[in-house]
Backbone bond lengths (Angstrom), bond angles and torsions (degrees), N, CA, C in turn:
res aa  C-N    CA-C-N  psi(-1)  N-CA   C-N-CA  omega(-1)  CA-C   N-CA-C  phi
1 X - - - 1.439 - - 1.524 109.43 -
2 X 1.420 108.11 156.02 1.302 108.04 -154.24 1.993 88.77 -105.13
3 X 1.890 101.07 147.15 1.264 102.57 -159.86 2.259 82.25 -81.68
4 X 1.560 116.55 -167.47 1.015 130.31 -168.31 1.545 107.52 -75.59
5 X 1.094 89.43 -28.27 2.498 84.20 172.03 1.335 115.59 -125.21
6 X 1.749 114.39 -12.32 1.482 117.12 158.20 1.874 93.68 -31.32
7 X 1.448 96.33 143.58 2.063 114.53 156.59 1.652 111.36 -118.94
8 X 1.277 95.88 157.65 1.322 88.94 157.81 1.980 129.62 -105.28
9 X 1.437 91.02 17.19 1.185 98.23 -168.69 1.198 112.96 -54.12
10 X 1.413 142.01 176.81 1.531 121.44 109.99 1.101 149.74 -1.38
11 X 1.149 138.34 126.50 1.440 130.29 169.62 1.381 122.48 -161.42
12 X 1.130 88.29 143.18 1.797 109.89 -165.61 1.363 120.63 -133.16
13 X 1.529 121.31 146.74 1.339 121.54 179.90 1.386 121.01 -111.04
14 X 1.252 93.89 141.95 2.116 111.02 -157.56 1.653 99.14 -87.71
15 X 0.958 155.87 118.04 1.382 155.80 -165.52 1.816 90.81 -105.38
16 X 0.784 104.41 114.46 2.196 112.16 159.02 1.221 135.43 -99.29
17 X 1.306 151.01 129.26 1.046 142.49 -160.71 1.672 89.17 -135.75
18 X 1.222 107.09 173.57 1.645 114.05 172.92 1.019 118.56 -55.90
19 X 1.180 134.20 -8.83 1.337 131.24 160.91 1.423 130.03 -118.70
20 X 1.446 95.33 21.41 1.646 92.42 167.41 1.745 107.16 136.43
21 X 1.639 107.81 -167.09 1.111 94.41 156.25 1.846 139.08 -49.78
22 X 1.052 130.82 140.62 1.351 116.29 -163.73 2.078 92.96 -122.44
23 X 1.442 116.06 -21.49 1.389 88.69 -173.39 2.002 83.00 -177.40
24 X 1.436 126.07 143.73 1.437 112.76 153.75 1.224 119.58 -105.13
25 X 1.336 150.78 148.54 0.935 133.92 -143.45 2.072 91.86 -152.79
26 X 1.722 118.90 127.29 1.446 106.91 -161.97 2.140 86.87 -84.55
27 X 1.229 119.18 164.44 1.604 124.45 176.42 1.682 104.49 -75.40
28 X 1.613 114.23 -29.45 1.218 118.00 -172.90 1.326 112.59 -71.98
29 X 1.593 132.29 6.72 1.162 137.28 -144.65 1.908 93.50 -144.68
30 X 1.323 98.27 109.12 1.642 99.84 177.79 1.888 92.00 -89.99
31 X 1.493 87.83 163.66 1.640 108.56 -172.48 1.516 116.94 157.97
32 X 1.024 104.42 167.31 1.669 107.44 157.36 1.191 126.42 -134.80
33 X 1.273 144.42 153.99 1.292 167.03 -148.09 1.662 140.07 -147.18
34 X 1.659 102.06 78.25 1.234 101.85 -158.37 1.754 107.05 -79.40
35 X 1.001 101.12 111.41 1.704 104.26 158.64 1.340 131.64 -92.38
36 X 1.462 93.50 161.53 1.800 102.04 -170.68 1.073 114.30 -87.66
37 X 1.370 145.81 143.33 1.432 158.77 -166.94 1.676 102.71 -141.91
38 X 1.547 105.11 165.71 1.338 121.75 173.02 1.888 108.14 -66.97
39 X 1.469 83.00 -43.17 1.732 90.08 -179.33 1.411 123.43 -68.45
40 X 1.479 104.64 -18.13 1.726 115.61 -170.94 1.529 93.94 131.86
41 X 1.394 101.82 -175.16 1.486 127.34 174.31 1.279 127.08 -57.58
42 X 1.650 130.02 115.78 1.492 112.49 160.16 1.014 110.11 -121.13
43 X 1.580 107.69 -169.50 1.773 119.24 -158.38 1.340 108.47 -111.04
44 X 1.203 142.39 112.64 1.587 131.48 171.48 1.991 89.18 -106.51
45 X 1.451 92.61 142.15 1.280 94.20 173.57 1.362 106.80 -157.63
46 X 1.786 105.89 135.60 1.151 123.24 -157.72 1.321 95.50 -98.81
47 X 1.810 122.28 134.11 1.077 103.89 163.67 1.775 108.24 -165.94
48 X 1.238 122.96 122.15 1.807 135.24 -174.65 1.489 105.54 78.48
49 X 1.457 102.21 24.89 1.424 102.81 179.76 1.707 121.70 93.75
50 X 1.174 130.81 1.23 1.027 172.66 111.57 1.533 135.68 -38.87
51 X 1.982 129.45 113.79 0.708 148.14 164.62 1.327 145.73 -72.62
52 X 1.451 146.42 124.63 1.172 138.66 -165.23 1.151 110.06 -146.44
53 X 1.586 137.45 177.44 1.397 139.29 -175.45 1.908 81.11 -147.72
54 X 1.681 95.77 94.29 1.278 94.41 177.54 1.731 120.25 -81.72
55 X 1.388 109.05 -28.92 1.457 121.25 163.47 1.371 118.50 -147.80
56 X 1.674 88.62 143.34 1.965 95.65 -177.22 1.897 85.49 -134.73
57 X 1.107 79.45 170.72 1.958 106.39 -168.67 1.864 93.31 -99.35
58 X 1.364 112.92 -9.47 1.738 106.47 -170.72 1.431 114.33 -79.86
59 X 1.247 143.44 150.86 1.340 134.93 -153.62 1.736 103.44 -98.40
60 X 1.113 138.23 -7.60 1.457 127.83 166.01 1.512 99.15 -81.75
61 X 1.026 109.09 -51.41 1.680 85.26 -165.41 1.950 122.47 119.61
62 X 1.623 97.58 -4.65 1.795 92.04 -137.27 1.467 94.09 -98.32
63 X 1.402 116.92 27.45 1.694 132.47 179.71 1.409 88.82 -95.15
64 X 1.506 109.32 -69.97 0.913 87.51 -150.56 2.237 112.81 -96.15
65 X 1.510 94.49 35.84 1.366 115.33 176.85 1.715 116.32 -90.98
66 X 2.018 96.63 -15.99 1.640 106.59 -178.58 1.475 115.25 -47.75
67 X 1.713 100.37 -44.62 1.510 101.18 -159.11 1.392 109.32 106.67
68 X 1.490 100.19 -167.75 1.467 103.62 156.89 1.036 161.21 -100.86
69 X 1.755 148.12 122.88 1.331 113.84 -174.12 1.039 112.11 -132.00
70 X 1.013 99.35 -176.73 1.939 118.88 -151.07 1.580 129.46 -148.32
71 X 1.338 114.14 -15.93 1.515 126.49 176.12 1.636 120.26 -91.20
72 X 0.749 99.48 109.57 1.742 102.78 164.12 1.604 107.70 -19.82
73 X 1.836 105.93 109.38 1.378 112.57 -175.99 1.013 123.72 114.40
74 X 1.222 108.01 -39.59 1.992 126.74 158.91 1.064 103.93 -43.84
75 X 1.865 100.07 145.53 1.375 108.83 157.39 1.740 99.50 -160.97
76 X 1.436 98.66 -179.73 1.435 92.03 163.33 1.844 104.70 -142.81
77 X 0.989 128.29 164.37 1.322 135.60 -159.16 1.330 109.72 -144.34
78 X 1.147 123.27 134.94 1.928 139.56 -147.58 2.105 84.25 -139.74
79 X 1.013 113.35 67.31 1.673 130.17 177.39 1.904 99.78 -33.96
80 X 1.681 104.23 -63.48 1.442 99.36 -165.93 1.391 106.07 -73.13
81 X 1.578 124.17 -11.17 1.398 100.52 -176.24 1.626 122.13 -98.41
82 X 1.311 82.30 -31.92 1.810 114.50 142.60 1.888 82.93 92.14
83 X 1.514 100.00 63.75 1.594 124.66 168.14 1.363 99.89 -114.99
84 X 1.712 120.73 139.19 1.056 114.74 159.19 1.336 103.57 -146.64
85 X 1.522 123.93 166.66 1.464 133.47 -166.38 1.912 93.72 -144.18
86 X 1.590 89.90 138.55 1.456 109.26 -176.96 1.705 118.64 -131.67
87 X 1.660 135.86 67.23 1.128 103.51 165.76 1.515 150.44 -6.92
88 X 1.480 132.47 93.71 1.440 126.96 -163.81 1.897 88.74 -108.22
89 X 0.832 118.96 169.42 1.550 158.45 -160.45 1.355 122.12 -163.04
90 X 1.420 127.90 112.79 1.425 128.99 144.55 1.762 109.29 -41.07
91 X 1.143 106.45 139.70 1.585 114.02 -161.49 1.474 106.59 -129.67
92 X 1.091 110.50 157.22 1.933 108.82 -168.69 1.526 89.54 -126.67
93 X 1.553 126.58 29.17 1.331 121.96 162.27 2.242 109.24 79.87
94 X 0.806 90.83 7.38 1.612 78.68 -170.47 1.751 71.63 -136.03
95 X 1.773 114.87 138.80 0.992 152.17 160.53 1.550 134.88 -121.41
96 X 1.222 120.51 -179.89 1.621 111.70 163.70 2.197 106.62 -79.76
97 X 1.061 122.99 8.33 1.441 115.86 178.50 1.165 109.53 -118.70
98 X 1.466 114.68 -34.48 1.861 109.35 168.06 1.574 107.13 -93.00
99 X 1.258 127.38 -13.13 1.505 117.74 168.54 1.682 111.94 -52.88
């Protein structure tokens, strides 16, 4: 059973780079996805439906320290390389802000 903002839509993750969208990527679809950064190359990798930033070139580390996510709205963000990843969802209009 589905929790109160779980969907059953679709959902897919939007990869960003400094200039924009960089790639969409569906959750049902394992893989990885190296993107380009100022710093060099990192790793977003999709996998059981589930997101990660398995390697970044930035010297803390704390991208790819998030873990994983997985909910519509999630993301995780790599600041120095200036990569970010956003769970999107087809939406049936009712959220946690208009609920």
């Amino acid at each position: 059973m589905l929790g109160a903002f779980e969907s059953r839509s679709p959902s897919w993750v939007q990869i960003h780079t400094e200039e924009g969208i960089y790639r969409e990527v569906p959750l049902s679809e394992d893989g990885e996805v190296r993107v380009p950064g100022p710093l060099g190359e990192s790793l977003v990798v999709v996998s059981g439906g589930r997101v990660s930033m398995a390697w970044s070139p930035c010297p803390g580390k704390q991208c790819m320290h998030m873990g994983e996510v997985s909910g519509p709205g999630e993301g995780i963000v790599c600041i120095p390389n200036r990569i970010s990843t956003v769970i999107k969802t087809k939406s049936s209009g009712m959220d946690a802000v208009s609920f």
